[in-house]
Legacy VTK file of the C-alpha trace (Angstrom):
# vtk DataFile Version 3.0
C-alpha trace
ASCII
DATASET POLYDATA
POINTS 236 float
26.418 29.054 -40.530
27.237 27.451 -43.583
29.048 24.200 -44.266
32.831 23.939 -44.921
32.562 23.128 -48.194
30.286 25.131 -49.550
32.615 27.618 -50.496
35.495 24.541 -51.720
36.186 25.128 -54.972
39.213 22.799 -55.509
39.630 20.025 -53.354
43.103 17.726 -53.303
42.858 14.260 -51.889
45.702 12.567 -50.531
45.898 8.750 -50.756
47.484 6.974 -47.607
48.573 4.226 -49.921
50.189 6.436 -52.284
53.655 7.747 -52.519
54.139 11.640 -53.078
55.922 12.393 -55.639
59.310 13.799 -56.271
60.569 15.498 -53.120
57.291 16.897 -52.375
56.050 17.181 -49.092
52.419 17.396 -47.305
52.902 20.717 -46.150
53.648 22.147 -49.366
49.927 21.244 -50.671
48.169 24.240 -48.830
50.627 26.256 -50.787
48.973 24.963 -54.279
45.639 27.289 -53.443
43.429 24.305 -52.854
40.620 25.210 -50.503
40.883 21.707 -48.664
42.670 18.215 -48.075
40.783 15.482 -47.822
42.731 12.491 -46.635
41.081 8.902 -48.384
41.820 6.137 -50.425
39.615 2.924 -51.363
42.773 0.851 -49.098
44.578 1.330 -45.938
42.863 4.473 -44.653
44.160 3.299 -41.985
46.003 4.947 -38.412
49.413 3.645 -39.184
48.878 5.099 -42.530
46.748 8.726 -41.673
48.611 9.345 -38.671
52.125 10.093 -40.093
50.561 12.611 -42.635
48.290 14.574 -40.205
51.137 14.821 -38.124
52.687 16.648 -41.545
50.393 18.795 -42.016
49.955 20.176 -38.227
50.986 23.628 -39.413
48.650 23.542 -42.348
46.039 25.965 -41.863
42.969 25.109 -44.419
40.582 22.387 -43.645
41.345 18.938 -43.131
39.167 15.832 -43.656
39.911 12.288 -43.168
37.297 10.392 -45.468
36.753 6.829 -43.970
35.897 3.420 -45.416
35.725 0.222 -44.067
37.659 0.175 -41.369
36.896 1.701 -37.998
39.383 4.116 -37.401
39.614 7.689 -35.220
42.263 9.873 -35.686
43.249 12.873 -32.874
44.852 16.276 -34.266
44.172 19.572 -33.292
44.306 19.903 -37.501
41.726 17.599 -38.379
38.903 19.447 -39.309
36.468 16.387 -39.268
35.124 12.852 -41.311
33.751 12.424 -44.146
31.788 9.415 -44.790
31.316 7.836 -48.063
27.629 5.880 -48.620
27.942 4.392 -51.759
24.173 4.532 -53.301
25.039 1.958 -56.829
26.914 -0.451 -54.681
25.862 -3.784 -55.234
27.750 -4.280 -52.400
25.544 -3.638 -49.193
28.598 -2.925 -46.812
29.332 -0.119 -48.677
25.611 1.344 -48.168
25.411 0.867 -44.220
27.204 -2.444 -43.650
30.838 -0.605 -42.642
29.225 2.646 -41.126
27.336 0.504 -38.774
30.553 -0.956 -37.656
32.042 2.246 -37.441
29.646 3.464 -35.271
29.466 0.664 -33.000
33.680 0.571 -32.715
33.737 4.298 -32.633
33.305 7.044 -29.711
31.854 9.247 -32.435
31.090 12.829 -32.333
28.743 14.011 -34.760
29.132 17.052 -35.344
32.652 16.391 -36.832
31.250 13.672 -39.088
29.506 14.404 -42.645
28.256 12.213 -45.021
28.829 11.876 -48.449
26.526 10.270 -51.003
28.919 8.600 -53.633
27.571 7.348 -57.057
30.656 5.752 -58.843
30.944 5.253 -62.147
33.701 4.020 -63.828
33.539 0.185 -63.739
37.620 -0.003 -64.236
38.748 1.838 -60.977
39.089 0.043 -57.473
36.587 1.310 -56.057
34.319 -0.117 -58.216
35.472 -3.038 -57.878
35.541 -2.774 -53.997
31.938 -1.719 -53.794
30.584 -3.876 -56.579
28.983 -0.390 -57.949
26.779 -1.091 -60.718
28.255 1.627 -63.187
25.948 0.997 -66.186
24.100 3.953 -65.271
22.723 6.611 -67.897
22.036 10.515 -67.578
18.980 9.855 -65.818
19.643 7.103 -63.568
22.660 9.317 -62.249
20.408 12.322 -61.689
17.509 9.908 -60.059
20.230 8.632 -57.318
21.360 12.574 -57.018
17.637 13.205 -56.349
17.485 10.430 -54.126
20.130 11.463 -51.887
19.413 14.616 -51.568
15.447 14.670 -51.301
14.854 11.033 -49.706
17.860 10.828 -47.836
18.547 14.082 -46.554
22.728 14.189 -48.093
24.035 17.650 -48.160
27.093 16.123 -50.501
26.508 14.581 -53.742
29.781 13.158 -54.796
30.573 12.294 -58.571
32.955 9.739 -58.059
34.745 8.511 -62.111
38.200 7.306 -60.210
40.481 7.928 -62.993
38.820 8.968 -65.748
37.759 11.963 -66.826
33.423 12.385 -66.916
30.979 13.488 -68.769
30.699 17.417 -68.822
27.030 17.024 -69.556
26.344 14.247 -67.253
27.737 15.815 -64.530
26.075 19.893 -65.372
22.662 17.478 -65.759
23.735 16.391 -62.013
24.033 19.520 -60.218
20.836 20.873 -62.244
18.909 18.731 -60.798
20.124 19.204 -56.969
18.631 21.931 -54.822
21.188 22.572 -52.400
23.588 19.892 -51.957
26.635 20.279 -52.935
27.698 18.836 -56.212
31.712 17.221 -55.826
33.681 15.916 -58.984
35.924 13.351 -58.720
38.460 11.916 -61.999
40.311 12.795 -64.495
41.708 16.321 -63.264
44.961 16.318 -64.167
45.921 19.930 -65.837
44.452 23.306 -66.085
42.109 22.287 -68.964
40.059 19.674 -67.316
39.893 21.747 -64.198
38.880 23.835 -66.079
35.771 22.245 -68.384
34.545 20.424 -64.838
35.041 23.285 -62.954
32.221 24.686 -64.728
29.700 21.892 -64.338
30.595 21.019 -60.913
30.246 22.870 -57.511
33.495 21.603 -56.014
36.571 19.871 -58.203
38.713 17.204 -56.512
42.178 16.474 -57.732
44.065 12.636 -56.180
45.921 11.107 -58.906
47.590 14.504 -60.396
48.968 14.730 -56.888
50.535 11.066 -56.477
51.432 11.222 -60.654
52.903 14.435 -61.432
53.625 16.420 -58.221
52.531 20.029 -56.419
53.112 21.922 -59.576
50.424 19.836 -61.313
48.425 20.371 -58.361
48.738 24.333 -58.581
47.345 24.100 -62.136
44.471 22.788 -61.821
43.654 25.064 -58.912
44.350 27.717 -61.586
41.839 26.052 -63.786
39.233 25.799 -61.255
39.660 29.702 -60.108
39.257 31.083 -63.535
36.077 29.129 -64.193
34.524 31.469 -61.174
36.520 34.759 -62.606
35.660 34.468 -65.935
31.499 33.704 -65.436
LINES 1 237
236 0 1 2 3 4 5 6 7 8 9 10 11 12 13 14 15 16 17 18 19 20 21 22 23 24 25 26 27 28 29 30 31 32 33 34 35 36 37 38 39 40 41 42 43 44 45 46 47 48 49 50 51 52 53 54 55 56 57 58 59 60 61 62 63 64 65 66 67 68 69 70 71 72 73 74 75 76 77 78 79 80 81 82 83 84 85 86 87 88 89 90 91 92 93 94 95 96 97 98 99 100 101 102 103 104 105 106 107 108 109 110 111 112 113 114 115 116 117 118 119 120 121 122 123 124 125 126 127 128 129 130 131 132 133 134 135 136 137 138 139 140 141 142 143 144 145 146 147 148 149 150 151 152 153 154 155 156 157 158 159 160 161 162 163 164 165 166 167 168 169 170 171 172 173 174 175 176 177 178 179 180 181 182 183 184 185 186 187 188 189 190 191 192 193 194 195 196 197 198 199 200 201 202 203 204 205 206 207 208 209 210 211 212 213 214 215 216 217 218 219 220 221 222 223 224 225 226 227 228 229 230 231 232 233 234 235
């Protein structure tokens, strides 16, 4: 059986820190066509903070991930699909590499088959997560695909994640990337914020993920670059 998100085209993640906006709610972002929520932030991923919105989305009916970081958390809903877990291969930073999993798995009564990894290369040096992990973003084309490689061939990862926090990537960086994968799956992270740039990393990418539109500019937003994403796949 295959993985989850293998057939994720558009992914929206919801940050625990961040306000929705307008009068949005949580339930109304299954209704944008996203294939999946993924429930993460680089702060407060935390149970006061997940809690309250998987309780919101209880009714929703496409997956649900809760992607951790450094703190040891465990979060019970019959709507939770599962965890992701971010390794961070260009921290400088080793907590980010196994320092915080290996807490997490000693705090934690974990059951694996409900946790995936993700292998995270980050590169733009302004966002917090950078700054959290101490990435080293002064990476070029080949350095990028060499960690892809990496992950995928030396350390088994299933999900290479494309993580620019903000800003929107290179198209040819990123089509380089998933080139040079086998199988894994190739996400895209930054910068989505209308049906254009859904659209242009749509077509480079295996999967799209969307944060900031959602906090910034609302479900409607959202529902664009969903469109954006689709027509990549209807028009090839």
């Amino acid at each position: 059986m295959a993985a989850a998100w293998t057939q994720w085209e558009h992914v929206t993640k919801v940050d625990p820190d961040k306000a929705l906006h307008g009068g949005d709610s949580y339930a109304g972002i299954a209704d944008t066509g996203t294939d999946a929520i993924i429930i993460g932030g680089t702060t407060n991923v935390t149970e006061a903070r997940v809690q309250p919105i998987l309780d919101a989305l209880s009714s929703t009916e496409i997956p649900i991930f809760v992607e951790l970081t450094y703190r040891p958390s465990s979060f019970h809903t019959e709507s939770l699909s599962g965890y992701l877990l971010p390794i961070v291969l260009n921290a400088d930073d080793p907590l980010w590499i196994t320092g915080a999993h290996h807490e997490w798995v000693r705090s934690s009564d974990l059951e694996w088959e409900a946790v995936h990894p993700e292998a995270y290369i980050v590169l733009n040096p302004a966002s917090a997560v950078a700054t959290y992990t101490r990435a080293d973003c002064d990476l070029d084309v080949d350095d990028v695909i060499a960690y892809a490689e990496l992950a995928e061939q030396v350390l088994g990862q299933q999900i290479v994640y494309l993580e620019y926090s903000g800003m929107l990537g290179d198209p040819a960086a990123v089509a380089a990337t998933r080139d040079a994968l086998s199988s894994a799956q190739l996400f895209y992270g930054g910068g989505i914020h209308d049906y254009n740039s859904a659209y242009e990393m749509a077509g480079v990418a295996d999967t799209v993920i969307v944060g900031d539109v959602l906090h910034d500019a609302g479900l409607k937003a959202v529902a664009e670059t969903v469109r954006g994403a689709r027509d990549v796949h209807h028009d090839s």
